[in-house]
N, C-alpha and C positions, 0 to 999 in steps of 0.2 A: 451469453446470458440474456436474459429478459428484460431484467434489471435497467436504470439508467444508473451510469457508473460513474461518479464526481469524486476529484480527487480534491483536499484541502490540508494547508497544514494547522496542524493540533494549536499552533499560537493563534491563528483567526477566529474570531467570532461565532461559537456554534448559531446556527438557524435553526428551525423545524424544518424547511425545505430540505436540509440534509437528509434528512431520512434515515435508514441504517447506519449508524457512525464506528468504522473500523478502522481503531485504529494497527496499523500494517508494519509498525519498526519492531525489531528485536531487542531492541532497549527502549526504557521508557524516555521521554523526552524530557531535557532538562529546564527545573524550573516549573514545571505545571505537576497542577495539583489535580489528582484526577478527579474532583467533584470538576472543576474547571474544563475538565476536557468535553466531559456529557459524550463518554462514548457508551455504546451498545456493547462494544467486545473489544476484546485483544488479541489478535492472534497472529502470534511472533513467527509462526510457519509460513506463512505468504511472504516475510519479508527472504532478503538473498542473503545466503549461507553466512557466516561469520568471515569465510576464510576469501568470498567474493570480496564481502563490502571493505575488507584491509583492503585488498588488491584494491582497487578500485578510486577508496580514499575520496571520494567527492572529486573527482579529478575530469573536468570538462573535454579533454585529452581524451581520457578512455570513452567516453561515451558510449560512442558507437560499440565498442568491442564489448562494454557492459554489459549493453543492452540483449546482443547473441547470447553471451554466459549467462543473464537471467533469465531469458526467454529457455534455454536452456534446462535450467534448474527449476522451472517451473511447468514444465511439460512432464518430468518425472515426481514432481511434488505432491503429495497425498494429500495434504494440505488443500490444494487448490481444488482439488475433485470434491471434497469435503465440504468446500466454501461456497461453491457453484449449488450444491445438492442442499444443502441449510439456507440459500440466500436466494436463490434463485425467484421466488414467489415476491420478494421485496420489488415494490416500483423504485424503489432509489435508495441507492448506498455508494456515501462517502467515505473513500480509502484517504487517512488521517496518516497525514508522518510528518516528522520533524525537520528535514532537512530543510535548511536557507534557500538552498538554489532552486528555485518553482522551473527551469527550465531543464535542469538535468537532476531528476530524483529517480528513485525505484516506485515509486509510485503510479508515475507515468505509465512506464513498462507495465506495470503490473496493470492497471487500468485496459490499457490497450489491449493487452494478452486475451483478459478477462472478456473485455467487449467482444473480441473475434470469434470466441467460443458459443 
């Protein structure tokens, strides 16, 4: 993509430097109000399948192995072809999710994916 692609979670501080604000979880995050989020879009299709992110479970263990199943599931995703073809003219868009852990999210993955493309 074109794009510069930043990832943030939905509890930090919107900026205007954010740019496009997507947010990327298949649930909404708990606690925030979405006037609070100041996102652009939702779309629950870039995040990993339902039956991934049980497996998975936020478990710093799987990482690795996560990261091939969503690389995976996101090479076959419509979704991402979708998102690349609507965003791609954007100079900047932050992918927004809710997990804790900033060192092992799906947002990462998905970031990087996106970048290489």
């Amino acid at each position: 993509m074109k794009s510069k692609i930043h990832i943030k979670r939905v509890y930090d501080k919107p900026l205007k430097k954010d740019g496009c604000r997507v947010l990327v979880d298949r649930l909404w995050p708990r606690g925030v109000k979405k006037e609070e989020a100041a996102l652009d879009e939702w779309i629950k299709d870039l995040a990993p399948s339902p039956s991934l992110r049980k497996w998975w479970a936020h478990d710093p263990v799987l990482w690795n192995e996560f990261q091939k199943r969503y690389e995976a599931e996101l090479v076959s995703n419509k979704a991402v072809e979708a998102f690349i073809q609507e965003h791609n003219d954007k100079p900047v868009i932050t992918l927004v999710y809710g997990a804790r852990d900033k060192e092992h999210n799906h947002a990462l993955v998905l970031q990087n994916y996106l970048r290489g493309i």
